[in-house]
C-alpha positions in Angstrom: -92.1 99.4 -139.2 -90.5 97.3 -136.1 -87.0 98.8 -136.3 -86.2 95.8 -133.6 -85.8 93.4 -136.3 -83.1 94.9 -138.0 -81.1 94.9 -135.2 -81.1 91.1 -134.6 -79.0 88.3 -136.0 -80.2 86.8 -139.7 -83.4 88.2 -139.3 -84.9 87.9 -143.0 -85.6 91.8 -144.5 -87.8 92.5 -147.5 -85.9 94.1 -150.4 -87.7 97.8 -149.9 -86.6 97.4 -146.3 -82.6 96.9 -147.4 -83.0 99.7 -149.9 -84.1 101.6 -146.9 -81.2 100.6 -145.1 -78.5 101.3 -147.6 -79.7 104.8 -148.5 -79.7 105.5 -144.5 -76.4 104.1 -144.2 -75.3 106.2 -147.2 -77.3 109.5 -145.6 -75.5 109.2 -142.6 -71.9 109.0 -144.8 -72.1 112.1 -146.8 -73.7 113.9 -143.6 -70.1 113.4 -141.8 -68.6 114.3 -144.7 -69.9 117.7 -144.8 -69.8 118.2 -141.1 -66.1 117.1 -140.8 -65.8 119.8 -144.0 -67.1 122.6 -142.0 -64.9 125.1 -140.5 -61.1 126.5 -141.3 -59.5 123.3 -140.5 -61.1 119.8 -142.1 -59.1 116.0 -142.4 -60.9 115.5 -146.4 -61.4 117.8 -149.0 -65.4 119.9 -149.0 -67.4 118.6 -151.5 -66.9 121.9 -153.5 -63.0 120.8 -153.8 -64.1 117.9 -154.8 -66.6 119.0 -157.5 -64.2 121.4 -158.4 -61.4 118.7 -158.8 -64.0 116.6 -160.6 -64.6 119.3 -163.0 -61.1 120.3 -164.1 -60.2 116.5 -164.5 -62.9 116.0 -167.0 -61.5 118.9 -168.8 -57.7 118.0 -169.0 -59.0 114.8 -170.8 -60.7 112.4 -167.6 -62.4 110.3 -169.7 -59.3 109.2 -172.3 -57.4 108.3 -169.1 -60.6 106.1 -167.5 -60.6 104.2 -171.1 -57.0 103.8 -170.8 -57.2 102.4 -167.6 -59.8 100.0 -168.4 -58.1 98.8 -171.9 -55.2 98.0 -169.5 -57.3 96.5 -167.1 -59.0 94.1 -169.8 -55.9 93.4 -171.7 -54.5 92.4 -167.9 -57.5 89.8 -167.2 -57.9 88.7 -170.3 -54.0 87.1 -170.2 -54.8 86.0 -167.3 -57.7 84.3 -167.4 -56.3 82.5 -170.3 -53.1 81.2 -168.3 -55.1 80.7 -165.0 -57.8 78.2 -166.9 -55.0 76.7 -168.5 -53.0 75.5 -166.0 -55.8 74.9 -163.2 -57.7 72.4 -165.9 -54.8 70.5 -166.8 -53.8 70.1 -163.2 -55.8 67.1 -162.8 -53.0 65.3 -164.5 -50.1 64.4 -162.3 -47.2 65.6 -164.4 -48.5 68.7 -164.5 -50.0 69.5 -161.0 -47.0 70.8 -159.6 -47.0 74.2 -161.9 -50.5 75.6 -160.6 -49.8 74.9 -157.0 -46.2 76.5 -157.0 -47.5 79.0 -158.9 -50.3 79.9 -156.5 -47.8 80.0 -153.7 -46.3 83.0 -155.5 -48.9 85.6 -154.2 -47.0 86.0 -151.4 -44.2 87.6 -153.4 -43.8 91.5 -153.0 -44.1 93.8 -156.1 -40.7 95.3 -155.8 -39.0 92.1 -157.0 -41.4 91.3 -159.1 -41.3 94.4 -161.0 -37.5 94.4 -161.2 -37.7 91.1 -163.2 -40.5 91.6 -165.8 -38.7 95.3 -166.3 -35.5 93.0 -167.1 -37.2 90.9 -169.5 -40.0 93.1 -171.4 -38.4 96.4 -172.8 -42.3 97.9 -173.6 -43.4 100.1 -170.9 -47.0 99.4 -171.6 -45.8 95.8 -171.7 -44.5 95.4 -168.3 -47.4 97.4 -166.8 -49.7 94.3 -168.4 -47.5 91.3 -167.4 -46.8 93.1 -163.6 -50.7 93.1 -163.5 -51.1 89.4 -165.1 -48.9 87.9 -162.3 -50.5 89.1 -159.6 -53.6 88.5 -160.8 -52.8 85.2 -162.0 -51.3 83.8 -158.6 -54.6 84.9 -156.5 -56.7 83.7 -159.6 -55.1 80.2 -159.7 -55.4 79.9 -155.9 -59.5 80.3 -156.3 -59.5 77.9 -159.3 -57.7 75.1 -157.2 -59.9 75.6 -153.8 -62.9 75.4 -156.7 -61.9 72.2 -158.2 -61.0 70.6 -154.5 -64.9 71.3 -153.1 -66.8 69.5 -156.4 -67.9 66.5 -154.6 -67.0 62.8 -155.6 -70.8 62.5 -156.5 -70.4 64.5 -159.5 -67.2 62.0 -160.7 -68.7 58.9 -160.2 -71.9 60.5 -162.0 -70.4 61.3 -164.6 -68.4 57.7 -164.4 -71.6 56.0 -164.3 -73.1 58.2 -167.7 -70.0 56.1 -169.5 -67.5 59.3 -169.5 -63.9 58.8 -169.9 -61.8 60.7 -168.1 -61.3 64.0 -170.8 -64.9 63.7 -170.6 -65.6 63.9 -167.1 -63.2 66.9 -166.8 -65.0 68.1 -170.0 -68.5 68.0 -168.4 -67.4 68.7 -164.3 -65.0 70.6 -164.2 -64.9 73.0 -167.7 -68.4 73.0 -168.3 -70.0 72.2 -164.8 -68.1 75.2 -163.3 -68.4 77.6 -165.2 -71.0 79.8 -163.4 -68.1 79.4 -160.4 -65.1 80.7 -162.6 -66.9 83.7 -163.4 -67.8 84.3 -159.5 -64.4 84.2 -159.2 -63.0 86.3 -162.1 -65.0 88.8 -160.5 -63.8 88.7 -157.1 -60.3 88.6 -158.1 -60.6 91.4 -160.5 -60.9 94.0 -158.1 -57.1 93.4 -157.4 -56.3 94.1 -160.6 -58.2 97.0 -160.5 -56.8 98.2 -156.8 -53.4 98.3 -158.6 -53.8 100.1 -161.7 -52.1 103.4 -159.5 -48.9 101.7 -158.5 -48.7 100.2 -161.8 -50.0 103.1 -164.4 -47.0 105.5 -162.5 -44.4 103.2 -163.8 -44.7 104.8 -167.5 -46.4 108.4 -167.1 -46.4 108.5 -170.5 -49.3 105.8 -171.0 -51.5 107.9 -168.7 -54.5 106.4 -167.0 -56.5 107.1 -164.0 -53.5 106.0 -161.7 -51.3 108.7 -163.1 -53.7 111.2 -162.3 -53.5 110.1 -158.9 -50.1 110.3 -158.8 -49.9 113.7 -160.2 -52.5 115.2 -157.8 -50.9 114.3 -155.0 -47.6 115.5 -156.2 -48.9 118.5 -156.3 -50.6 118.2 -152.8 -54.6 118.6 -155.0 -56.4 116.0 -152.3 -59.9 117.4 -154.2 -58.8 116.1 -157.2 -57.9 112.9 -155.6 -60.9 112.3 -153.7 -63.0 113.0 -157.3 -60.4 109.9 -158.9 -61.5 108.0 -156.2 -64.7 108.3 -156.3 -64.2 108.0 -159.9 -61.9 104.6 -159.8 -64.2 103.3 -157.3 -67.7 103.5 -159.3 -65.8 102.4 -162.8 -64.9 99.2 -160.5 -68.2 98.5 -158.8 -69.7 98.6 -162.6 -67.1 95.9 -163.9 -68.6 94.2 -160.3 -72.1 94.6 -161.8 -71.4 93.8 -164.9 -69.8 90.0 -164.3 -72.6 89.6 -161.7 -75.2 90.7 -164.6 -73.7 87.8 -166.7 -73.2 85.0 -164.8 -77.0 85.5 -164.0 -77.9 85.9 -167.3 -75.5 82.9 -168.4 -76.6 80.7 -165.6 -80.2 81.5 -164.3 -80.0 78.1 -161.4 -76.4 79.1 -160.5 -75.9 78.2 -157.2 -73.9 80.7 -155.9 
């Protein structure tokens, strides 16, 4: 094995190779770990803590809390999905482009006053933890939409022009239908900031549980094994709903491009 290549710039590696690499990579990771564990006086939990912190969380119910994370999570995405598609396939027509692109410009906003104004309107705890999700998520989802429709090429318009589409058509078969192996692509990359926020947003109503209230009751209570497990935890749940879109837009769309 000439260990040269894989030091040099796009140099092409065979899939056994990148395995290879990966698992070294991931070797050398849970080696520092348990080094920088060793002795009286460590920066992260042992892995014992965390095991141990793994194994009580399981016990006080881990599993209810991951499904109520994720049904919070899908009910989240779902909405806004819906009102992302919405308003980016309609902005083609003039009267109505204004919304998305305002909209998108809200994702610079700060979730403190935010928050304060869906809390104002929508008296439902589980309510406001949904819509507090579905804005964000929405004003980064939009923003990926737009830069989408911008890059299709005039080819594809005056193709479709040239087939004898009118113009619901042509938006029909290039944007709605033509793009769809994109919209997922991006559904998936925006997802994981849903996902990211599920612990500032599941400690707003205790009561609802969820994976981010654990969080927020370990470290209350100063457990950092406990917290390191829900990471690990929160972290593999997300790189599964990663697997997962990838799986179907592959499956959906065999000759996707991207």
């Amino acid at each position: 094995m000439n260990l040269l290549k894989f030091i040099k710039p796009f140099e092409e590696v065979s899939k056994q190779n990148n395995l290879i690499i990966r698992l070294g990579w991931f070797m050398l990771l849970i080696s520092i770990w348990v080094i920088s564990a060793m002795g009286e006086t460590h920066m992260f939990p042992t892995p014992n803590q965390v095991w141990t912190g793994l194994a009580d969380l399981y016990n006080e119910g881990l599993v209810t809390h991951i499904f109520s994370s994720l049904a919070l999570c899908g009910k989240a995405v779902l909405v806004s999905i819906v009102i992302s598609l919405l308003l980016v396939y309609l902005s083609p027509i003039p009267l109505l482009n204004p919304i998305g692109n305002l909209l998108s410009k809200f994702r610079y906003l700060p979730l403190t006053g935010i928050a304060f104004y869906i809390t104002v309107l929508v008296n439902d705890g589980r309510s406001i933890q949904v819509w507090i999700l579905v804005t964000f998520m929405s004003t980064y989802l939009i923003t990926s939409l737009l830069s989408m429709l911008k890059e299709i090429k005039t080819e594809e318009f005056d193709h479709a022009r040239a087939l004898g589409c009118n113009r619901w058509e042509i938006l029909w078969e290039v944007v709605i239908k033509g793009r769809m192996d994109y919209v997922i692509e991006i559904i998936r990359q925006n997802l994981a900031i849903v996902w990211m926020m599920l612990v500032t947003v599941e400690s707003i109503l205790a009561a609802s549980g969820g994976l981010g209230f654990l969080i927020k009751n370990s470290d209350k209570f100063g457990n950092h094994g406990r917290i390191i497990a829900l990471q690990f935890v929160i972290l593999l749940a997300g790189l599964f709903m990663d697997y997962f879109l990838t799986f179907v837009r592959k499956s959906l769309f065999r000759y996707s491009k991207i």
